[in-house]
C-alpha positions in Angstrom: 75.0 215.6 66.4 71.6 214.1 65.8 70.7 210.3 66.5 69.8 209.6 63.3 71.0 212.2 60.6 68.6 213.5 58.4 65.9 211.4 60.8 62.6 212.7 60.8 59.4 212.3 63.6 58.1 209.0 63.3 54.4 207.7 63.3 53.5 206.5 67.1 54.9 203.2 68.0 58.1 203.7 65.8 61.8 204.0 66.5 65.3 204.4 65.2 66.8 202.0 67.5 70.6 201.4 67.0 71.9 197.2 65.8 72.9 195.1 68.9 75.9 194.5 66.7 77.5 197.1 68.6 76.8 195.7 71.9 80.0 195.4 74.2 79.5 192.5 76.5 81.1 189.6 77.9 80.9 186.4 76.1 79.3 184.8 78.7 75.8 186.2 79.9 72.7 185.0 82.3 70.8 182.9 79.8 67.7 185.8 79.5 69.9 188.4 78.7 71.4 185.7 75.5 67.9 185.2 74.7 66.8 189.1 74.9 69.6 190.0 72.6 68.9 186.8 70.1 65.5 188.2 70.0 66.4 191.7 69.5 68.7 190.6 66.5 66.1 188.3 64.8 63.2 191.0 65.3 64.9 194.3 65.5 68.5 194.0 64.1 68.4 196.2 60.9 70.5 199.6 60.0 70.0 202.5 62.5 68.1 204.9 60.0 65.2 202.0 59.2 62.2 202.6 61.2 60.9 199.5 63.3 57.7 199.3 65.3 58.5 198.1 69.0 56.5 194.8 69.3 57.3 194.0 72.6 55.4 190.2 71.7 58.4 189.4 69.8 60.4 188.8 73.2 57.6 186.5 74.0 58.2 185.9 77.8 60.8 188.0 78.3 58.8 190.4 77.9 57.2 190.4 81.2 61.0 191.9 82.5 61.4 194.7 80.3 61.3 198.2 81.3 60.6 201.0 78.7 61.7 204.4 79.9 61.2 207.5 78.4 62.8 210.7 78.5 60.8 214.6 79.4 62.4 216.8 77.0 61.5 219.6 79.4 63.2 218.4 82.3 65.5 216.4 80.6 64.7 213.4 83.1 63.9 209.9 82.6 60.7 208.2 83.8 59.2 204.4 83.6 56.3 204.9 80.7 56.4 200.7 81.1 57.7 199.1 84.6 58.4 195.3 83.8 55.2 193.5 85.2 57.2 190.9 86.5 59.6 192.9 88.5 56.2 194.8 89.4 54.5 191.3 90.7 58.4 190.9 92.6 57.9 194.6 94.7 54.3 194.8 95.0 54.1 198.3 93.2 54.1 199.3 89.7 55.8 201.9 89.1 54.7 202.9 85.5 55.7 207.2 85.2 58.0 207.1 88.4 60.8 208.6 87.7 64.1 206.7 87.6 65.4 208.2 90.6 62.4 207.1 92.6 63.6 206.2 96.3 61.1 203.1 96.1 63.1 201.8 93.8 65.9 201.0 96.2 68.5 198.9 96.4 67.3 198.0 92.6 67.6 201.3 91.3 71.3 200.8 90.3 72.6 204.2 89.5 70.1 205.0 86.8 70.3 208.6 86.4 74.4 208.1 85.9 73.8 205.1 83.1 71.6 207.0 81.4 73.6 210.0 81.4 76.5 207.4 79.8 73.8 206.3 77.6 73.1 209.5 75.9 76.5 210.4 75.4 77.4 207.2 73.5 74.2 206.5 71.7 74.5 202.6 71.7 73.5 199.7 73.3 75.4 199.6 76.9 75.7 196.3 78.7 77.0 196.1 82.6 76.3 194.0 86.0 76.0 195.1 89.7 76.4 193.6 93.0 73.3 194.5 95.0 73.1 193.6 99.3 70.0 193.1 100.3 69.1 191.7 103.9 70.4 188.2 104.3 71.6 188.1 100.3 73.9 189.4 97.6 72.2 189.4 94.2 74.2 189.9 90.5 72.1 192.5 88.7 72.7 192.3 84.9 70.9 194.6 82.7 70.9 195.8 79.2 70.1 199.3 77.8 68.7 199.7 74.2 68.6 203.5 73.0 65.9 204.5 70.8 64.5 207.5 69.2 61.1 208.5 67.9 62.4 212.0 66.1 66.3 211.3 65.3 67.3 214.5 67.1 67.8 212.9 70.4 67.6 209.9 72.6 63.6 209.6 73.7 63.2 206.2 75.2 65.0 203.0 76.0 64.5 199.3 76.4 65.7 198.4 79.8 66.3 194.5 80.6 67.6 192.7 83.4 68.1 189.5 84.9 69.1 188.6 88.7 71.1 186.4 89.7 72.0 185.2 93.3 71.8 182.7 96.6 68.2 183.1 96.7 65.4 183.1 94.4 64.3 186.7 93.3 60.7 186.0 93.6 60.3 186.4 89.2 58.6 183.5 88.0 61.5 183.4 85.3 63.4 182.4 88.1 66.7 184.2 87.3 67.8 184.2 90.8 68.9 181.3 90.9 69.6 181.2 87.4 72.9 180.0 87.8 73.6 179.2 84.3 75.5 181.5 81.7 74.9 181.3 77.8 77.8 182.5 75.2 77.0 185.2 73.9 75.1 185.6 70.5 77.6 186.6 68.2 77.1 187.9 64.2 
């Protein structure tokens, strides 16, 4: 079954991207992930089969941790065509067109050849948190997936956000380390 039935190749820049309305998430989320999604909803929030140019300028900040992947219809793989310039800063290597299963992306990489499998069987928004051990620290890893599609037929690229939270600070300016505060969830 198609993404978007009936959904035809869009001009460059523009997506069928699913409402946040059927996001499943806990009430309570790290205060970047409430504002990402209040964000999405004011900006991007409209029936699946609507077209909407991705403005990533609309997050405003935020948008410096936001990830947009894209899938190779040939290989069927996913790779970075936008690594979050603030989780670039954080490494010390950007890694725009790595793929997702890129060893340098450990311990960060979180399973995400197996959520994106998930992702493109359920075809909306997916929501989940990991524990990651690091030397010396345990962090909380909460991140958001956003499907999107640029021909309707299939899954082509995702939004990817995230926030950290944990006993030290990350290194992101936004500070989300050591975020330790929690927003109720937007709800509609």
């Amino acid at each position: 079954m198609p993404f978007v039935p009936k959904g035809i190749a869009l001009r460059r820049g523009e997506f069928y991207i699913p409402r946040l309305g059927y996001l499943e998430a806990p009430q309570r989320l790290p205060v970047p992930i409430s504002q990402f999604i209040a964000r999405f909803r004011e900006s991007f929030d409209q029936e699946i089969y609507v077209p909407k140019r991705l403005d990533l300028s609309a997050f405003r900040g935020l948008a410096e941790y936001i990830h947009i992947l894209v899938r190779i219809s040939e290989t069927n793989e996913w790779t970075f065509e936008r690594f979050a310039p603030a989780c670039a800063e954080c490494m010390g290597m950007d890694l725009t067109g790595a793929k997702i299963s890129d060893d340098r992306l450990a311990p960060f990489n979180l399973r995400l050849d197996e959520r994106f499998a998930h992702l493109a069987r359920q075809e909306i928004p997916l929501y989940g948190r990991i524990r990651v051990t690091m030397l010396h620290r345990i962090l909380t890893v909460h991140w958001l997936f956003v499907p999107m599609s640029n021909t309707g037929q299939i899954i082509t690229h995702c939004v990817l956000m995230s926030a950290f939270k944990g006993e030290e600070h990350h290194g992101h300016s936004q500070g989300t380390a050591n975020l330790g505060q929690y927003s109720e969830a937007v709800d509609d």
